[in-house]
C-alpha positions as CSV (number, residue, x, y, z in Angstrom):
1,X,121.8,-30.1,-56.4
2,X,124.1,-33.0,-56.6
3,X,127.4,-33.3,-54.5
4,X,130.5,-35.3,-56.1
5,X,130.4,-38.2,-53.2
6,X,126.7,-38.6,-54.8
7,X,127.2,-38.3,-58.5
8,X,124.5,-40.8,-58.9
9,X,121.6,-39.5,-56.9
10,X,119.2,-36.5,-58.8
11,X,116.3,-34.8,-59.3
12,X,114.2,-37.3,-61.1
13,X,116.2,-40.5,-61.6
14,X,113.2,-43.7,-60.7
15,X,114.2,-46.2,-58.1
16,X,114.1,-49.6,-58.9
17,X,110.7,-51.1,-58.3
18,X,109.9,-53.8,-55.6
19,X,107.9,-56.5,-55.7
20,X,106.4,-57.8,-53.0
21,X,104.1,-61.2,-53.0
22,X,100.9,-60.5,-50.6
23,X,100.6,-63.6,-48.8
24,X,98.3,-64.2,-45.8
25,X,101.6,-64.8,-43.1
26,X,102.9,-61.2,-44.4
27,X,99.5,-59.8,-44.0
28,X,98.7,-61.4,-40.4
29,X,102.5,-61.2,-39.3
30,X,102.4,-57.5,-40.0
31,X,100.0,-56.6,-38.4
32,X,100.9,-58.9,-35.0
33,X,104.1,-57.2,-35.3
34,X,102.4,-54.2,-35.0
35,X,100.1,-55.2,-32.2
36,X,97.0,-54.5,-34.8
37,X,94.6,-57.5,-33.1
38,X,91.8,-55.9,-35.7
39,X,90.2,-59.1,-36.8
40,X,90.0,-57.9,-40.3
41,X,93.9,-58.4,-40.5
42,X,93.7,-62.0,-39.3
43,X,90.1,-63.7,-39.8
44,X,88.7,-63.8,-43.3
45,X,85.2,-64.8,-42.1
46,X,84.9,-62.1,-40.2
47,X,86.5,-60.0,-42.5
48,X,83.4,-60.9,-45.4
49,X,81.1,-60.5,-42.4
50,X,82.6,-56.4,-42.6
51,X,81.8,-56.1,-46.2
52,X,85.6,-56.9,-47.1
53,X,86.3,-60.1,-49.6
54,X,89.0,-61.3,-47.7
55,X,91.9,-60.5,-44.8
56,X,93.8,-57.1,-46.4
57,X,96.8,-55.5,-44.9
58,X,97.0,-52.8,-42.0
59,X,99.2,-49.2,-42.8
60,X,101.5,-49.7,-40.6
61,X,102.9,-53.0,-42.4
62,X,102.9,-51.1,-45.5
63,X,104.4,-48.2,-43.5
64,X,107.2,-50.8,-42.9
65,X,107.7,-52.1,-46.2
66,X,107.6,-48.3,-47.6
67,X,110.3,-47.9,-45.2
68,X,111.9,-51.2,-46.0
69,X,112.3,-50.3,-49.8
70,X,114.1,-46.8,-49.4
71,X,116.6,-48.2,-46.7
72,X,117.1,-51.5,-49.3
73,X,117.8,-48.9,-51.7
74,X,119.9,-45.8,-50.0
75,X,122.1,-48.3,-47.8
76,X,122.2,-49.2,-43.8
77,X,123.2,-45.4,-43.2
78,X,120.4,-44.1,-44.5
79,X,117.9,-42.2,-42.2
80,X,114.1,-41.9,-43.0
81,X,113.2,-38.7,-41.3
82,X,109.9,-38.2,-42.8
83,X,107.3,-40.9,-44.4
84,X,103.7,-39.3,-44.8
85,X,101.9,-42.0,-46.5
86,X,98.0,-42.2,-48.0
87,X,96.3,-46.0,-48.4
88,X,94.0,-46.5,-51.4
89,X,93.1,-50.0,-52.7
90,X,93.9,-52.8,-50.0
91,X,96.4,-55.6,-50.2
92,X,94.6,-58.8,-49.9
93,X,96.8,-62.1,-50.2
94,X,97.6,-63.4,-53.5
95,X,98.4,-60.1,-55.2
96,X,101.4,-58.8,-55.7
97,X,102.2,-55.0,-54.6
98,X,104.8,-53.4,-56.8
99,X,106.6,-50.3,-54.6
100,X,108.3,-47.1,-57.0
101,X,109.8,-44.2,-55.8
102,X,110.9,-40.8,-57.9
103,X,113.7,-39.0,-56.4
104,X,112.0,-35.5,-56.3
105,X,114.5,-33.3,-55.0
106,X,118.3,-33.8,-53.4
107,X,120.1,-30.9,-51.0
108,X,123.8,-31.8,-50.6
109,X,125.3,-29.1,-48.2
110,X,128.6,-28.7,-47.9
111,X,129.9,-27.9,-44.4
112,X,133.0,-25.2,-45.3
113,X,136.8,-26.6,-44.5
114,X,138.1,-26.4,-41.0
115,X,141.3,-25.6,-40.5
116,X,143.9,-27.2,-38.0
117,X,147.4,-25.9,-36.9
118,X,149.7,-28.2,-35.6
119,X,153.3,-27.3,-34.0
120,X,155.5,-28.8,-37.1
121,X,152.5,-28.0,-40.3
122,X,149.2,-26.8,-41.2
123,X,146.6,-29.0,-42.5
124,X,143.0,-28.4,-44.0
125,X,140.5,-31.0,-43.2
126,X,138.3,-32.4,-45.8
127,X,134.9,-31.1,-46.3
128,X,131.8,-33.0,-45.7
129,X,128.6,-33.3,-47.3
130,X,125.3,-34.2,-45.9
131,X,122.3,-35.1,-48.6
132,X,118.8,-34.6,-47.9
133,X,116.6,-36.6,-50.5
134,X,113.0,-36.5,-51.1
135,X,111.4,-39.2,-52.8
136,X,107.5,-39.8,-54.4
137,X,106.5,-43.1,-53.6
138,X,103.8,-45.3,-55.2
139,X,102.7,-49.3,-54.7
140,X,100.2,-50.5,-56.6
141,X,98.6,-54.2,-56.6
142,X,96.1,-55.5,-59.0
143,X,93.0,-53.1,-57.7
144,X,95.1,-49.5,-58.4
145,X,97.6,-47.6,-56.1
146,X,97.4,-49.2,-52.2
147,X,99.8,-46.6,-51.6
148,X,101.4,-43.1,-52.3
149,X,103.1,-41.0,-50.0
150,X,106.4,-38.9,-50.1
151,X,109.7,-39.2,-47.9
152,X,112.5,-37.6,-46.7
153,X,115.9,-39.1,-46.2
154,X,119.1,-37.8,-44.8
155,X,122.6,-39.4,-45.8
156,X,125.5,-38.5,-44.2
157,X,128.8,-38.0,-45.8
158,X,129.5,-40.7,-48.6
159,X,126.3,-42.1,-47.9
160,X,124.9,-43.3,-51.4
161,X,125.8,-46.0,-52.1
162,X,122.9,-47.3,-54.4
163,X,122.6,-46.7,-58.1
164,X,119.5,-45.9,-59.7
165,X,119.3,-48.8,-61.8
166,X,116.1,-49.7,-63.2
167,X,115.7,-53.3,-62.9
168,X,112.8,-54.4,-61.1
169,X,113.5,-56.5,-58.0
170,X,111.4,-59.1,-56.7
171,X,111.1,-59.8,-52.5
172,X,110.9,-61.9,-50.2
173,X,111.5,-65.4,-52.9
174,X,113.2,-63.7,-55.4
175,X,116.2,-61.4,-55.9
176,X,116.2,-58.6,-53.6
């Protein structure tokens, strides 16, 4: 259900994909920014010395940039309530992970009129509408899906101000 302050949020309508250069500073700031000292996040020797071919991302970096790419897309008021996310094939620097969501569902409830007397008139305040949005989400990089995962996102009255557009955007050189 669709409210008239968000015409242009639905059931179905494809977020603009976002993509995202794995380099090794994303990879290794990501994970000090999350206090991940696993040395399989930092060291590619002893990365190969665990069986993997080279450094590779840690969830919570991709639990950021998950994040990262619905906020981008829903606007600054935007609040992620719920991310459950799944990792599949890793992000190991010099691919390129390509995020996608699918608007899956939207709730737009309507809070009823109040009304307010004054001494000299009567007035009727204007209603407001809070939208709850859930959203599929899928990155893939060159080896298959690194991630998928679903989300839930609250925006308060007025609150989308993104179109569904479908050009791809490119991060952090290109045009975000």
């Amino acid at each position: 259900m669709s409210d008239q302050r968000t015409p242009d949020i639905r059931a179905g309508d494809v977020l603009p994909a976002l993509e995202i250069p794995i380099t090794r500073t994303l990879i290794v700031a990501g994970a000090l920014a999350s206090r991940d000292y696993q040395d399989v996040h930092h060291d590619a020797e002893l990365a190969q010395a665990k069986g993997s071919p080279d450094i590779f991302m840690n969830i919570l970096t991709t639990n950021g940039l998950v994040g990262r790419y619905l906020t981008d897309h829903f606007g600054p008021t935007a609040v992620l309530q719920k991310l459950a996310i799944r990792l599949g094939a890793p992000n190991y620097p010099g691919d390129t992970m390509t995020l996608t969501g699918t608007i899956t569902e939207v709730d737009a409830s309507t809070d009823t009129p109040t009304d307010a007397v004054t001494e000299t008139h009567h007035t009727t305040a204007p209603a407001t509408a809070e939208t709850t949005v859930q959203i599929r989400i899928i990155g893939t990089n060159g080896l298959g899906h690194h991630v998928t995962g679903t989300a839930t996102l609250h925006l308060p009255p007025g609150g989308a101000a993104a179109s569904c557009a479908s050009s791809p955007r490119r991060s952090p050189e290109g045009d975000v």
